[in-house]
VMD Tcl script that draws the C-alpha trace (Angstrom):
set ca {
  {0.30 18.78 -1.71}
  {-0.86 16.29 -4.08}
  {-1.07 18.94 -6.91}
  {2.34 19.83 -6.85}
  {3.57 16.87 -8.83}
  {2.17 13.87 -10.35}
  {1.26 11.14 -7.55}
  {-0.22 7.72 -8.14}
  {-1.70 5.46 -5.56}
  {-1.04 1.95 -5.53}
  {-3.38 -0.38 -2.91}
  {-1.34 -4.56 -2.84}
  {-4.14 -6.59 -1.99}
  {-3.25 -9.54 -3.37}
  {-1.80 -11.90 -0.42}
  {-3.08 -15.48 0.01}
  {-4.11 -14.22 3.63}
  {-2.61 -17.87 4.84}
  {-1.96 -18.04 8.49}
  {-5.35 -16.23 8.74}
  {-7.40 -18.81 6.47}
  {-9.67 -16.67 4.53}
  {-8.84 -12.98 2.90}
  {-8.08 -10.84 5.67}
  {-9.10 -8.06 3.21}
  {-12.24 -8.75 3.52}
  {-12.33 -8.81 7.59}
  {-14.44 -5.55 8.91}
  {-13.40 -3.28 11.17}
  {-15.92 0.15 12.39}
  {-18.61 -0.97 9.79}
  {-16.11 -1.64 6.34}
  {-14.04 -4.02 5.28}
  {-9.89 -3.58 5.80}
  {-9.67 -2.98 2.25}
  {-12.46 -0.70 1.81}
  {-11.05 1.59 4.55}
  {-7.75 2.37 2.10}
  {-9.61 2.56 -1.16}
  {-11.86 4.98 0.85}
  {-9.39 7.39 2.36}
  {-7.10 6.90 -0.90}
  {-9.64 8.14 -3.08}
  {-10.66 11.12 -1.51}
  {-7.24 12.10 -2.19}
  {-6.36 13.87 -5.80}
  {-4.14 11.03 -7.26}
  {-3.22 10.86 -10.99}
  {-3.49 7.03 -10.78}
  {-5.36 4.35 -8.94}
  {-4.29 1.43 -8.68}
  {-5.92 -1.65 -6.91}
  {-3.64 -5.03 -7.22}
  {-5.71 -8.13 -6.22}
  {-4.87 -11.82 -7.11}
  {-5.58 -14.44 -4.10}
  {-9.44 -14.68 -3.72}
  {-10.00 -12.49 -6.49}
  {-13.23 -12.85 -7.18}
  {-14.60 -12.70 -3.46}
  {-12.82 -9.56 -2.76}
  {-13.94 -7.76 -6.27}
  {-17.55 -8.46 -5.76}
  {-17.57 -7.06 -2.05}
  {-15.80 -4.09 -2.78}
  {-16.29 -0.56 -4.16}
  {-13.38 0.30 -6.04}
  {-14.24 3.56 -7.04}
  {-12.22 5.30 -9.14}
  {-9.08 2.69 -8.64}
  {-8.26 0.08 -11.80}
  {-8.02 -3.46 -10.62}
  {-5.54 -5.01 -11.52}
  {-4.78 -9.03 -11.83}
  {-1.50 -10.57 -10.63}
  {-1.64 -13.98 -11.65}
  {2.20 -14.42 -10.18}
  {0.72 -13.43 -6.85}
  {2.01 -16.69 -5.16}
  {5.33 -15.45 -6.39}
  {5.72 -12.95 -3.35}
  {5.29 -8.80 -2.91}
  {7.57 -7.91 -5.49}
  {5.42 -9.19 -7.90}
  {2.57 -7.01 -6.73}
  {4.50 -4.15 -6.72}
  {5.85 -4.65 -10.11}
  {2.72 -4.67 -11.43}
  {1.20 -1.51 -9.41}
  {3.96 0.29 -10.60}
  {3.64 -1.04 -14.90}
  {0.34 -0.29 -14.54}
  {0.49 2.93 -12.74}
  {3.08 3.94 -15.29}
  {0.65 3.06 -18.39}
  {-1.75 5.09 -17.32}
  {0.56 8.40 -16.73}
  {3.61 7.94 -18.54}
  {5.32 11.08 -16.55}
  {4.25 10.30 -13.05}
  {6.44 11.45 -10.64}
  {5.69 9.23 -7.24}
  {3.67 6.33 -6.49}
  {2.85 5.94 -2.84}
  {2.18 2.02 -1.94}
  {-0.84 1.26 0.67}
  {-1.51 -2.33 2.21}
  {-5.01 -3.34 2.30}
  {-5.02 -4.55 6.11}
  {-3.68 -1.88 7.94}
  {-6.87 -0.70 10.06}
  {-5.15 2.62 11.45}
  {-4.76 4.27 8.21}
  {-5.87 7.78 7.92}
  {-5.63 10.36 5.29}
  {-3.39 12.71 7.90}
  {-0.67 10.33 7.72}
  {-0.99 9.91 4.02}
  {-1.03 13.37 3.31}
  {2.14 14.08 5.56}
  {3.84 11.26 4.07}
  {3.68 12.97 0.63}
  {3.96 16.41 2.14}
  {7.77 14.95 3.74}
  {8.66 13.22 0.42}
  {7.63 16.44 -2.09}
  {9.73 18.95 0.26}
  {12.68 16.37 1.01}
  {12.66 15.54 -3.00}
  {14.16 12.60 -1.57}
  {14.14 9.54 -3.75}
  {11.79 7.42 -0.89}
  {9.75 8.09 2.28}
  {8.71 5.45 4.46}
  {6.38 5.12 7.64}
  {8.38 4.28 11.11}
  {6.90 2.00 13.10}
  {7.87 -0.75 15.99}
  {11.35 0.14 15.43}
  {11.39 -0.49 11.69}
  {9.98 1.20 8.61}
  {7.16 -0.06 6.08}
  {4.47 0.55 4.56}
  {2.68 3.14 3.87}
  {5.55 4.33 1.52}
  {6.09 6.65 -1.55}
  {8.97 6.72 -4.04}
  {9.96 8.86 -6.70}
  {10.64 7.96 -10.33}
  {13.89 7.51 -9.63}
  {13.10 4.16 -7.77}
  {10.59 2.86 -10.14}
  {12.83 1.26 -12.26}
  {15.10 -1.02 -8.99}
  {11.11 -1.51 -7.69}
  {10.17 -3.39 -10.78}
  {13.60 -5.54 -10.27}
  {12.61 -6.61 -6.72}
  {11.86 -10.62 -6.85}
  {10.60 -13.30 -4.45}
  {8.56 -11.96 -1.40}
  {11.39 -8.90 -1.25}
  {9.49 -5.89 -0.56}
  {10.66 -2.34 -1.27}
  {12.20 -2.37 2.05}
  {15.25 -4.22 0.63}
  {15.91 -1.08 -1.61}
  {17.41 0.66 1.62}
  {20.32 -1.81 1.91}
  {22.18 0.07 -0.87}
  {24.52 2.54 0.61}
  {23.46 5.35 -1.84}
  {19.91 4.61 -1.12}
  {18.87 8.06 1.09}
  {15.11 7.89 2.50}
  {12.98 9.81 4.70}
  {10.49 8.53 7.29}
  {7.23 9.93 9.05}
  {6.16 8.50 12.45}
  {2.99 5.98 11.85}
  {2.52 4.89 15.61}
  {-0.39 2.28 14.89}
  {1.28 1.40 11.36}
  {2.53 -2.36 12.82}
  {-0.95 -3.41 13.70}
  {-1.76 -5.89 10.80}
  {-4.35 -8.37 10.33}
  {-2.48 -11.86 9.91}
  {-3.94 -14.51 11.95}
  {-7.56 -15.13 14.35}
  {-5.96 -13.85 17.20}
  {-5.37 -10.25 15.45}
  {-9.24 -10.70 14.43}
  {-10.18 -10.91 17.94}
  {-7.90 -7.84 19.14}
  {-9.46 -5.75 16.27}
  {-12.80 -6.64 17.63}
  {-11.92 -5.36 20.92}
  {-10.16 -2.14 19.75}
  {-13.19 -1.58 17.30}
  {-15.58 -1.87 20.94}
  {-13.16 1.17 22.32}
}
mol new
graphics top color blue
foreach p $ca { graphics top sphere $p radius 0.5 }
foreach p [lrange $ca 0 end-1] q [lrange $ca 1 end] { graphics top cylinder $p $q radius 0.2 }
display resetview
């Protein structure tokens, strides 16, 4: 599905990983780090653009990673919030293919990832043409989620710790969603350590 229009990848790995005490992107989960899973299953995907956006820990997480084909990008207003991640996934995305089409946003601690869901997520948004698809999870939506071009401009407008979530607020604001069942297990503190340990012994 991919091929059918111009898709960039954007990975927001740049979170202080606070409650948690060291960078959760780095925990390992099946034999890989959290982040490594997502640049892994993103990149065997045919996206136009790769983008990685790091800026807490930077230089831990950049030397025990593979980044593949993705460009890493610094966000030195990390402690800003989200949006300023996302901003700069989607300038730099946007530098690299100045007619992209969709950019489809990935956390980097989301352990239940797969490339199904990734691929059906862009499958829903090509076919809907809708201007945003999100995953549905623990009775709300999140990330994973793709937008069109049509967004990119109110996505680089976001501040704070808004995330793109805040974009659905505006009446006029139609999106689609795709089930993502696991998609609410994050890694945010010890105790979600310890239950990833267990599920990873399952």
């Amino acid at each position: 599905m991919i091929k059918d229009a111009k898709t960039g990848v954007v990975i927001l790995a740049a979170g202080p990983s606070s409650r948690l005490g060291y960078a959760k992107q780095l925990v390992e989960f099946r034999g890989k780090s959290l982040l490594q899973h997502t640049i892994d299953i993103s990149d065997s995907l045919a996206f136009d653009t790769k983008v990685l956006v790091l800026g807490a820990s930077y230089n831990a997480i950049k030397e025990k990673i593979n980044r593949k084909n993705f460009e890493i990008v610094m966000n030195n207003n990390w402690e800003e919030g989200m949006s300023t991640s996302i901003r700069e996934g989607v300038l730099s995305s946007q530098e690299q293919k100045k007619d992209l089409e969709h950019i489809l946003f990935l956390l980097s601690d989301q352990p239940f990832l797969s490339k199904e869901r990734i691929e059906e997520l862009i499958q829903v948004q090509l076919e809907s043409k809708s201007p945003a698809t999100f995953s549905k999870y623990a009775g709300t939506i999140g990330v994973p989620a793709i937008f069109s071009v049509k967004v990119f401009s109110h996505l680089k407008r976001l501040k704070g710790d808004e995330g793109a979530k805040k974009l659905i607020h505006d009446q006029k604001f139609n999106f689609q969603t795709v089930k993502f069942e696991q998609g609410n297990f994050d890694v945010d503190t010890a105790e979600d350590v310890e239950l990833l340990k267990h599920l990873e012994e399952k």
